[in-house]
Chimera marker file (.cmm) of the C-alpha trace (Angstrom):
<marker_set name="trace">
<marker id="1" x="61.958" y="-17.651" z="-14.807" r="1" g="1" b="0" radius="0.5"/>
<marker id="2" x="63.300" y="-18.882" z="-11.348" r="1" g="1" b="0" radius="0.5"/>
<marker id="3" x="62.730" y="-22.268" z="-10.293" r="1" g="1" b="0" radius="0.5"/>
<marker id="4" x="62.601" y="-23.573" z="-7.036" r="1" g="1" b="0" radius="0.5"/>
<marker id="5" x="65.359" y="-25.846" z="-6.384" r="1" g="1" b="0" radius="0.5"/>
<marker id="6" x="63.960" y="-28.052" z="-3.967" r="1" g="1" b="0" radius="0.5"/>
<marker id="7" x="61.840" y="-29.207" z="-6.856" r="1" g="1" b="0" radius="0.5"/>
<marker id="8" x="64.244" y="-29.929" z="-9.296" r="1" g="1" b="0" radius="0.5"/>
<marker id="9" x="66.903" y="-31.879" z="-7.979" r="1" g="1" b="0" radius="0.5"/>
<marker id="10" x="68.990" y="-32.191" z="-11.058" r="1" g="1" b="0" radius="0.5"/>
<marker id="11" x="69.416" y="-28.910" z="-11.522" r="1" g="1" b="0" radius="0.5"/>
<marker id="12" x="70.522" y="-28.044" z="-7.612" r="1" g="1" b="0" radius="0.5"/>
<marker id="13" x="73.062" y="-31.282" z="-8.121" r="1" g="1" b="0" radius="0.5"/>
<marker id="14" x="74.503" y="-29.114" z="-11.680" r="1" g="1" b="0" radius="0.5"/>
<marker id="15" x="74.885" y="-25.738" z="-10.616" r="1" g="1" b="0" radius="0.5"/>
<marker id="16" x="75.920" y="-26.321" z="-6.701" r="1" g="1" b="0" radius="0.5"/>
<marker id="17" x="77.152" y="-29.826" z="-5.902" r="1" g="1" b="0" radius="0.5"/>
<marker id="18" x="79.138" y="-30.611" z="-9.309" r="1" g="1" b="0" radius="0.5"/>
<marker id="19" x="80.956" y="-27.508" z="-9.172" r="1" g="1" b="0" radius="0.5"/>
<marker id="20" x="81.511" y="-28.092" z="-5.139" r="1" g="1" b="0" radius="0.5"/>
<marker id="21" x="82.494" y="-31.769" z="-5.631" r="1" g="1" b="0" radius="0.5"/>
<marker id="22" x="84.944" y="-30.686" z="-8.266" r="1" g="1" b="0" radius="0.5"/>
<marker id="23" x="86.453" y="-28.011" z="-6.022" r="1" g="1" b="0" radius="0.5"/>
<marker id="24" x="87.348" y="-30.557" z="-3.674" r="1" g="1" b="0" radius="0.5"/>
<marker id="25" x="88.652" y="-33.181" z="-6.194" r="1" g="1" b="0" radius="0.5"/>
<marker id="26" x="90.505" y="-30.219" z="-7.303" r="1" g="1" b="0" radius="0.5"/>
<marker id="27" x="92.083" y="-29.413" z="-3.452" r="1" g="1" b="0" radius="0.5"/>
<marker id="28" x="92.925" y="-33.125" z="-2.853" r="1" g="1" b="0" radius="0.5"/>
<marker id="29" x="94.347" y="-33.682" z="-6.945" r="1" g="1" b="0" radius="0.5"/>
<marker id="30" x="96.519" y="-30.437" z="-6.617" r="1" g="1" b="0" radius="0.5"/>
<marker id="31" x="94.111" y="-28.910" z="-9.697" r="1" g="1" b="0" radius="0.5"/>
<marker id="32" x="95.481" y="-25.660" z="-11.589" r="1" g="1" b="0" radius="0.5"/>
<marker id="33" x="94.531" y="-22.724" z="-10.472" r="1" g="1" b="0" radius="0.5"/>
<marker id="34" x="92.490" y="-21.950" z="-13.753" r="1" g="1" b="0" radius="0.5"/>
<marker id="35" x="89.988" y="-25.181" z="-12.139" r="1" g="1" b="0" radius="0.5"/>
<marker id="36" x="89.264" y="-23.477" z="-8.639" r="1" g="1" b="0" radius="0.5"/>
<marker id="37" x="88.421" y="-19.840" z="-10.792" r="1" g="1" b="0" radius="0.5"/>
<marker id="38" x="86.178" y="-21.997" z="-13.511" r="1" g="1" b="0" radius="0.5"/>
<marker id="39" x="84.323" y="-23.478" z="-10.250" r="1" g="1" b="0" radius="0.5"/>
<marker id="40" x="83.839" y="-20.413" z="-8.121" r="1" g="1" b="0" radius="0.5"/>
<marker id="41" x="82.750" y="-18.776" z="-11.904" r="1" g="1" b="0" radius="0.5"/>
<marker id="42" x="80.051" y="-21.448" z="-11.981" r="1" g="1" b="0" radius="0.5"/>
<marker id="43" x="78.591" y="-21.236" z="-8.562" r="1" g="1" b="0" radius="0.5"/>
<marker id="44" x="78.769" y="-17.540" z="-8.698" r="1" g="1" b="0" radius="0.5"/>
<marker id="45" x="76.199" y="-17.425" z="-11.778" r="1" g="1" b="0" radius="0.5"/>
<marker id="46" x="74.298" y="-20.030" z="-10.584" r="1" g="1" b="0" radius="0.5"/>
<marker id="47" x="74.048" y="-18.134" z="-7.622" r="1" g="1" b="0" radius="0.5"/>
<marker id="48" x="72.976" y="-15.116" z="-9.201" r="1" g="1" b="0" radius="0.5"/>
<marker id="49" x="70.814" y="-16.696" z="-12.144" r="1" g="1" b="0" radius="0.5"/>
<marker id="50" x="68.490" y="-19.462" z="-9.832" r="1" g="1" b="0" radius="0.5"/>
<marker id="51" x="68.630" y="-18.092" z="-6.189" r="1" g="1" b="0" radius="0.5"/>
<marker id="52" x="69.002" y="-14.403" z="-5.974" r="1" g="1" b="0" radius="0.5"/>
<marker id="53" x="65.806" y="-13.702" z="-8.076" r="1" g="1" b="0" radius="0.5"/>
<marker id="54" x="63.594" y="-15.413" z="-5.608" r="1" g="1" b="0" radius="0.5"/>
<marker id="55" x="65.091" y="-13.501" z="-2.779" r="1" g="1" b="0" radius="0.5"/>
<marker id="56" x="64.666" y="-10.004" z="-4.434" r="1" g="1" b="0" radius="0.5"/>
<marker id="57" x="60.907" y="-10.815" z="-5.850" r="1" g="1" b="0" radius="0.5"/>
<marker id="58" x="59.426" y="-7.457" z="-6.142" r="1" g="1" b="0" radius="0.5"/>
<marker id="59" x="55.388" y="-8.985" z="-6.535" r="1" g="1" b="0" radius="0.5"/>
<marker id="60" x="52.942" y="-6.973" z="-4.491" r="1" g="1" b="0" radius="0.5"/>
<link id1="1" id2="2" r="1" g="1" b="0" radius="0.2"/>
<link id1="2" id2="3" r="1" g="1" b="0" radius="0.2"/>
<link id1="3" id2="4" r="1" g="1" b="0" radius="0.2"/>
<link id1="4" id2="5" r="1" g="1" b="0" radius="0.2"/>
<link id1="5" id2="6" r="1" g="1" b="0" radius="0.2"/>
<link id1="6" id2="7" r="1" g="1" b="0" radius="0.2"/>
<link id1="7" id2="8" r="1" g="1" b="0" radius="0.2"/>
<link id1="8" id2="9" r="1" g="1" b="0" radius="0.2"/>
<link id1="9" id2="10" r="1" g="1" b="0" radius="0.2"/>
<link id1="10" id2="11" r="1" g="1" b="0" radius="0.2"/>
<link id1="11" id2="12" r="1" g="1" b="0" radius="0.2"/>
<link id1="12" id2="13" r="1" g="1" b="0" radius="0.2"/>
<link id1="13" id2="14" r="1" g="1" b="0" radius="0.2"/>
<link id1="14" id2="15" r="1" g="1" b="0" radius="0.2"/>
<link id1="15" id2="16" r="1" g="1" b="0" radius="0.2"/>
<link id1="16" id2="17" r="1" g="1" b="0" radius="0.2"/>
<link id1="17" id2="18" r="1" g="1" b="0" radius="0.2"/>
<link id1="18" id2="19" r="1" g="1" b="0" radius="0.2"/>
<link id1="19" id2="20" r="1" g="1" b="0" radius="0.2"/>
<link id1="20" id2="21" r="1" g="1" b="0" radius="0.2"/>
<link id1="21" id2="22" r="1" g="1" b="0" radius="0.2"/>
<link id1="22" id2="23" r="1" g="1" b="0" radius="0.2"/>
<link id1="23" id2="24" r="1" g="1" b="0" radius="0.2"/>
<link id1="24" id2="25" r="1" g="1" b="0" radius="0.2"/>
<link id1="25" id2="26" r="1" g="1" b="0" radius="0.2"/>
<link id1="26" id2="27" r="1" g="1" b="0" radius="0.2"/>
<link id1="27" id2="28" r="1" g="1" b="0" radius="0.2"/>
<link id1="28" id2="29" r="1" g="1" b="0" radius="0.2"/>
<link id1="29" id2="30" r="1" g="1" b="0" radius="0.2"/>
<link id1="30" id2="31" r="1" g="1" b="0" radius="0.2"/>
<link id1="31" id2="32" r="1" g="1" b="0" radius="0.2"/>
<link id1="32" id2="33" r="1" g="1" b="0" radius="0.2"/>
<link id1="33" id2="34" r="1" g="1" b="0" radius="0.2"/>
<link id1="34" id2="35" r="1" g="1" b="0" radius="0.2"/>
<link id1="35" id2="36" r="1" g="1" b="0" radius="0.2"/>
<link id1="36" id2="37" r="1" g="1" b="0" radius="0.2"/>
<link id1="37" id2="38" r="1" g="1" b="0" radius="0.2"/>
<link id1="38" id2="39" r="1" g="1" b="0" radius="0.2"/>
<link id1="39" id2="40" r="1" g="1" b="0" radius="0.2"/>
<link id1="40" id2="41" r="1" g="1" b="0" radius="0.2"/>
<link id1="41" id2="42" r="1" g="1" b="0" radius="0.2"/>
<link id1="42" id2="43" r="1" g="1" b="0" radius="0.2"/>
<link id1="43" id2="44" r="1" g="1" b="0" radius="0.2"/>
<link id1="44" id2="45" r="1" g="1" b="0" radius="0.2"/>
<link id1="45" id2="46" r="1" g="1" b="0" radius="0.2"/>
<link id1="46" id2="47" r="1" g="1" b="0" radius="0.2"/>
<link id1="47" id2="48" r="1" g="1" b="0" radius="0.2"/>
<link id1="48" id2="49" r="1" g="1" b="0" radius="0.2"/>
<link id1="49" id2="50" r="1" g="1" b="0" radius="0.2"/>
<link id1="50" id2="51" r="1" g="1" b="0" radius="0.2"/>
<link id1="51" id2="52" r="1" g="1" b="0" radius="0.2"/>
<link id1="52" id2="53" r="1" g="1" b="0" radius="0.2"/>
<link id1="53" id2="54" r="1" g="1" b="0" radius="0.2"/>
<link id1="54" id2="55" r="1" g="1" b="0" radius="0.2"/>
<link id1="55" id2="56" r="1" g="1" b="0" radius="0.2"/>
<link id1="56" id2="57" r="1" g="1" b="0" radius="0.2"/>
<link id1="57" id2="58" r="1" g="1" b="0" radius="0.2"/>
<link id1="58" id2="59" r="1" g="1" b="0" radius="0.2"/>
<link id1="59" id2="60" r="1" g="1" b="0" radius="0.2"/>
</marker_set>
């Protein structure tokens, strides 16, 4: 079930700006390393769970 993210606003702000915005707390803080993998982890399935099945829709 993919959802389009314009229409849910909370959900683009959790899975791409949180993890973004933490990433650069992270840069200017001087994070751990173990912070920058857990935030590229989370956009990654985000990624791959909300965007990339609208893109390969295979409806005809």
């Amino acid at each position: 079930m993919a959802f389009r993210i314009g229409e849910h606003p909370m959900i683009f702000f959790v899975t791409f700006a949180l993890p973004a915005l933490l990433m650069f707390l992270g840069v200017i803080f001087e994070a751990s390393a173990f912070l920058f993998i857990l935030c590229t982890g989370w956009l990654g399935v985000a990624f791959l769970v909300l965007y990339l099945p609208q893109e390969t829709d295979d409806t005809q």
